[in-house]
C-alpha angles and dihedrals in degrees: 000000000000087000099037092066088049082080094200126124089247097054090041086055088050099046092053083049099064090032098061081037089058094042089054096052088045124012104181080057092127094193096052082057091049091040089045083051092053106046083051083052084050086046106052094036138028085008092037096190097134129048107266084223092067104036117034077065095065091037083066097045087049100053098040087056085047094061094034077066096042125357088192084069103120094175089056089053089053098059084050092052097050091045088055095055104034090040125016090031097231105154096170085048098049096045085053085049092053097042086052096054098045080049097057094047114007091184088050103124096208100045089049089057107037092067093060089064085070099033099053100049093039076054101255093133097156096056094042093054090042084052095045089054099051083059094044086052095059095041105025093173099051104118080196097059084044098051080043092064092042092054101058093040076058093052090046092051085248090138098158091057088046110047091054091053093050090052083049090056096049091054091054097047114008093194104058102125095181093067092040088058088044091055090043092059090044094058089050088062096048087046099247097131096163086058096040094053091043083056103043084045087057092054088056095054092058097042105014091164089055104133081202086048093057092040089059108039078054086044083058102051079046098048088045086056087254095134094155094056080040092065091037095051096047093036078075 
């Protein structure tokens, strides 16, 4: 799980790595299952280094093994929730899976922060940063939980929270690239483009392989009314 909240293509690789090594010591190990769901969700969706196609698949029948083996499992419901949303778009399925698992284990960090992925884009701001915040109390250090938080004030329009949450995260891990291309998109709302390309070109640096790093750094030129450097950058 350490590497699975490093969110790179190096760490996901790694993650699935200690995950298929602990279901092979032990096959009936519910959380290796849930921890294998969750790195294909990684994978096939904010890494995006495997086609969701392929591995969001594998994500379901992982998890559903996981809570065959145990159905207290909160970390199992929270891959199927996440394949639900990202994937079937199930937005009524996902949101039971999500409740499940926070009421299985409300201190459960994960849990805490995988509901918000369906609250702050259906509008509920409020819950999804109350929500954000239960799970930064509990792991105060965590850059991740603190993008997070950025992320849906973003989504809410509240610029001046998240961008002071984004600066936090960077301090606490320089090279998370999720939350460089996230500030990059949030200065473009607010009109600030030079910003918005040092930071997409940041992101770059860390992951310059990042299919999402490429898309944003294009969604820029597009959003700038650049069409034609668009096309050239996401041609690549």
């Amino acid at each position: 799980m350490h590497h699975w909240w490093k969110f790179s293509d190096e760490d996901v690789a790694m993650a699935l790595r200690y995950f298929q090594q602990a279901i092979k010591t032990e096959s009936t190990y519910a959380p290796a299952h849930a921890g294998l769901a969750l790195t294909y969700v990684s994978a096939g969706s904010w890494v995006g280094c495997m086609d969701a196609r392929e591995a969001m698949p594998r994500g379901k029948a992982a998890a559903r093994t996981a809570i065959e083996l145990d159905p207290m499992l909160s970390d199992a419901y929270v891959a199927l929730g996440y394949i639900r949303l990202f994937f079937d778009w199930d937005w009524n399925g996902a949101e039971r899976d999500f409740k499940k698992a926070i009421a299985i284990n409300s201190r459960s960090v994960l849990a805490l922060d995988s509901y918000p992925s369906l609250l702050a884009p259906r509008g509920d701001i409020a819950q999804a940063v109350a929500l954000y915040n239960e799970a930064l109390n509990l792991d105060p250090l965590s850059a991740v939980l603190h993008n997070d938080l950025a992320w849906a004030y973003w989504v809410g329009r509240q610029y001046d929270q998240a961008f002071s949450l984004y600066d936090r995260a960077l301090e606490l891990d320089p090279k998370l690239d999720g939350c460089l291309r996230n500030r990059s998109m949030t200065h473009a709302f607010r009109g600030d483009f030079n910003k918005a390309m040092a930071d997409a070109a940041k992101a770059l640096e860390v992951q310059p392989a990042s299919l999402w790093n490429i898309a944003v750094k294009g969604w820029l030129h597009g959003y700038t009314n650049n069409p034609a450097g668009a096309v050239d950058i996401l041609r690549v």
